[in-house]
N, C-alpha and C positions, 0 to 999 in steps of 0.2 A: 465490629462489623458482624453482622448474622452472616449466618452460614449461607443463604441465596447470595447475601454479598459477595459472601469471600468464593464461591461457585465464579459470578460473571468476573469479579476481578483476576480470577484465573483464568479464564475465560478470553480476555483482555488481552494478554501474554501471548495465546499460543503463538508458538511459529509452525506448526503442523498439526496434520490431524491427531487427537490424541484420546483415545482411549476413558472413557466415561472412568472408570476405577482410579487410574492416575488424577485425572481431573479433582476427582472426590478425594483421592490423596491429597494433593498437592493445596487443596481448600479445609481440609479437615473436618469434613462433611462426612456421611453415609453416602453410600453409593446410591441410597434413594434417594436423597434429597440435591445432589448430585442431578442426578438421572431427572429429576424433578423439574429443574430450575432449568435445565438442559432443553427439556421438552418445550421448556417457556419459551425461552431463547430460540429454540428454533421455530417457533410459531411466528414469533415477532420478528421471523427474518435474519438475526443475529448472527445464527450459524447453521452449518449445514451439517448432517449426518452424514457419514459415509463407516466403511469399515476400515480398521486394521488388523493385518495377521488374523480375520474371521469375527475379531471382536468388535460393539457398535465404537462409534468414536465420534469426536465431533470436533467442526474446525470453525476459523471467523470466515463468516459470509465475503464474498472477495466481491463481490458487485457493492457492495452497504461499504466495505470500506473505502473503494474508491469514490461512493458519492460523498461519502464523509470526509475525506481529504480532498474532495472539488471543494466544497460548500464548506470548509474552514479555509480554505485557501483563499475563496472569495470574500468572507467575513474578514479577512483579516487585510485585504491588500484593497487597493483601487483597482479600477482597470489599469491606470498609466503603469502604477505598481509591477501588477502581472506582467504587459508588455516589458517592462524594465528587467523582470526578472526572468523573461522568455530570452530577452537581447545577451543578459550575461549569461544564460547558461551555455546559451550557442556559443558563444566567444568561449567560455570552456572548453565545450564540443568540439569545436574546432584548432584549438591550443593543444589536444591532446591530438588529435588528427596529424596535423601540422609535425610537433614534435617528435612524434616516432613512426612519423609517412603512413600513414594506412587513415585511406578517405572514411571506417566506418569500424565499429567494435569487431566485428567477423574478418574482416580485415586481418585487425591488430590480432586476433586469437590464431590467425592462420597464420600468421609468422612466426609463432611460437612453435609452431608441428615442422617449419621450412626453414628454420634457421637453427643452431646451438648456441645456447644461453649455459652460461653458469649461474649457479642454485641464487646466486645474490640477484642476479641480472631476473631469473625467472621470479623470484619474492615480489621483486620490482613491477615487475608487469603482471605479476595476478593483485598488487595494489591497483595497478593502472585499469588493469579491467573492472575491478568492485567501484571506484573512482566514475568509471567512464558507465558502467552501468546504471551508478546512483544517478548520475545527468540526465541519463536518457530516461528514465523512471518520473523525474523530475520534470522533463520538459514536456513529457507526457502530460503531464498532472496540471502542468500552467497552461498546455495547450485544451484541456479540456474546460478548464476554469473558464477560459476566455470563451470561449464556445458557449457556455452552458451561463455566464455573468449576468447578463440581460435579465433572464430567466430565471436565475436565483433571487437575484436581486428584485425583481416583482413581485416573486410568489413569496418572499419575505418581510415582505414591507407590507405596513397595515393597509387594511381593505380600504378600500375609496370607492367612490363611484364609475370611478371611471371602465369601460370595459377592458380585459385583459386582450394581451396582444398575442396570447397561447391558442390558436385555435385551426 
């Protein structure tokens, strides 16, 4: 990989904003070339600029990846698909609900501060909340697909005659 490569496949990873220098560390790049391929990136929307601790930094664009995980989502399922996989995450949603009484994650976190758990009991339920988080994450994500299918689905299908239904 060239060094712009190994920049965006770093790039790729963050899980927070991070500091141009780390970045170039962790790619084995100069901080110019770094900082370079950075500038690109954020031209083309990729990522955004902000600061940490004073120094510039940069993080992945959070609008780009939620359209990128609509638009594989919808590449990769049907619509029937989607609603299938909207049906079972609710029946998830709703199994953890069910299970440990609290109609909604705020809920279930608020039992935690109004009730005494031992350390095994509390491991359990910050599984049950990263669990119950990933759902809602998830049924966000299928709820948007379905929303947005129609419309993926046209604007990626080769051009025809016919007029678009966007307008």
């Amino acid at each position: 990989m060239s060094g712009r490569e190994r920049v965006r496949h770093v790039v790729e990873l963050l899980e927070e904003p991070t500091p141009v220098q780390e970045i170039a560390d962790r790619a084995d790049v100069s901080r110019a070339t770094a900082d370079d391929e950075l500038q690109q990136l954020k031209s083309d929307d990729w990522v955004t600029e902000t600061t940490v601790d004073g120094t510039k930094a940069y993080d992945l664009n959070p609008v780009r990846i939620l359209f990128d995980e609509v638009t594989d989502l919808i590449e990769a399922h049907s619509r029937d698909g989607l609603e299938s996989q909207l049906t079972e995450l609710k029946e998830e949603q709703e199994a953890l609900a069910a299970e440990y009484d609290a109609s909604s994650l705020n809920e279930f976190r608020k039992q935690l501060a109004d009730e005494e758990f031992s350390a095994e009991e509390l491991r359990e339920r910050r599984n049950v909340i990263a669990t119950w988080e990933a759902i809602n994450t998830e049924l966000g994500l299928v709820k948007h697909a379905l929303q947005l299918y129609d419309d993926v689905i046209e604007l990626s299908s080769p051009r025809t005659d016919s007029p678009s239904t966007l307008a």
